[in-house]
N, C-alpha and C positions, 0 to 999 in steps of 0.2 A: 826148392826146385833147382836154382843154379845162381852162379855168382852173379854179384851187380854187373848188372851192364856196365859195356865200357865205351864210352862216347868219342874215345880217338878211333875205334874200328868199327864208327858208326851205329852201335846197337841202340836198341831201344829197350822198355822193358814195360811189361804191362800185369797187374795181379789176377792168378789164379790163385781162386779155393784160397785165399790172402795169403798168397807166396809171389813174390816175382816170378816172372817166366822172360828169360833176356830173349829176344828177336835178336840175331843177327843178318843181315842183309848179304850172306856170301854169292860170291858167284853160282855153286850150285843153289842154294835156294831160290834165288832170282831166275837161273833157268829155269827150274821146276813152276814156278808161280806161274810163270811167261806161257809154258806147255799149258797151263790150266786155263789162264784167265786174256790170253793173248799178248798182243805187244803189250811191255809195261809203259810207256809214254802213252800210249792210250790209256791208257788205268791212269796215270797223275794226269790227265786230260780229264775224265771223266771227275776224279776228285775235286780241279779246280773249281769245274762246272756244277760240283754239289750234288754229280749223277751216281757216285760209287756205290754200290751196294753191299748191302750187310756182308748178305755171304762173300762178296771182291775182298773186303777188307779181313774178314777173317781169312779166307783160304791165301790172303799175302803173309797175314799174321803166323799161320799152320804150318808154309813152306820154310818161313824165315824162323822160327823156333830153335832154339838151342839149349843140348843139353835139359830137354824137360824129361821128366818121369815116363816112365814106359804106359805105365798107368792114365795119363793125358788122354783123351780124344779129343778130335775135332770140335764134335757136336758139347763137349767140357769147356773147349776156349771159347766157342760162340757162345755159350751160357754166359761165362764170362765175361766177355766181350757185353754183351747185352745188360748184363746184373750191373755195372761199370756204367753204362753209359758212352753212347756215342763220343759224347764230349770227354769222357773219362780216356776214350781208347787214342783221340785226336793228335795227343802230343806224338806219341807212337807211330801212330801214321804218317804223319809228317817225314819224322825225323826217316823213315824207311823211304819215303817220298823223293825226301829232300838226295839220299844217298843214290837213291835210281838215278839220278839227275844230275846230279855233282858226282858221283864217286867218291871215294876218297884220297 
């Protein structure tokens, strides 16, 4: 799918179809998420409080994607996502969490 993430530019990286797929956290994807899902400090609010929901967490996932296959959808990551395990996708969300919040 695309190269290892790279953790100095905040990425994270999560398996599709058992490929990596790198998350990056750029500014447009973070506006794009923002358009979908509302302010993001609300979204790591709701995280903290164990309130996020599947689809929150993928359509952050969806926005912040890099360099994946043209062939990818949505409803492909959330399988994913779900095949994986919450707890599989966690480190990920964090680390996307942690950069809405810190920057880099």
């Amino acid at each position: 799918m695309s190269a290892p993430a790279n953790a100095a530019r905040g990425e994270a990286s999560i398996r599709v179809a058992g490929e990596p797929l790198v998350l990056r956290p750029s500014f447009a994807a973070l506006v794009a998420a923002e358009e979908e899902l509302g302010p993001l400090f609300a979204l790591v609010e709701r995280a903290a409080r164990g309130d996020l929901r599947l689809a929150e967490l993928v359509a952050l996932f969806w926005h912040c994607r890099h360099d994946a296959p043209p062939a990818l959808t949505r409803e492909t990551l959330g399988e994913a996502v779900v095949a994986g395990g919450i707890a599989g996708a966690t480190p990920a969300l964090k680390l996307l969490l942690r950069q809405v919040l810190a920057g880099r």
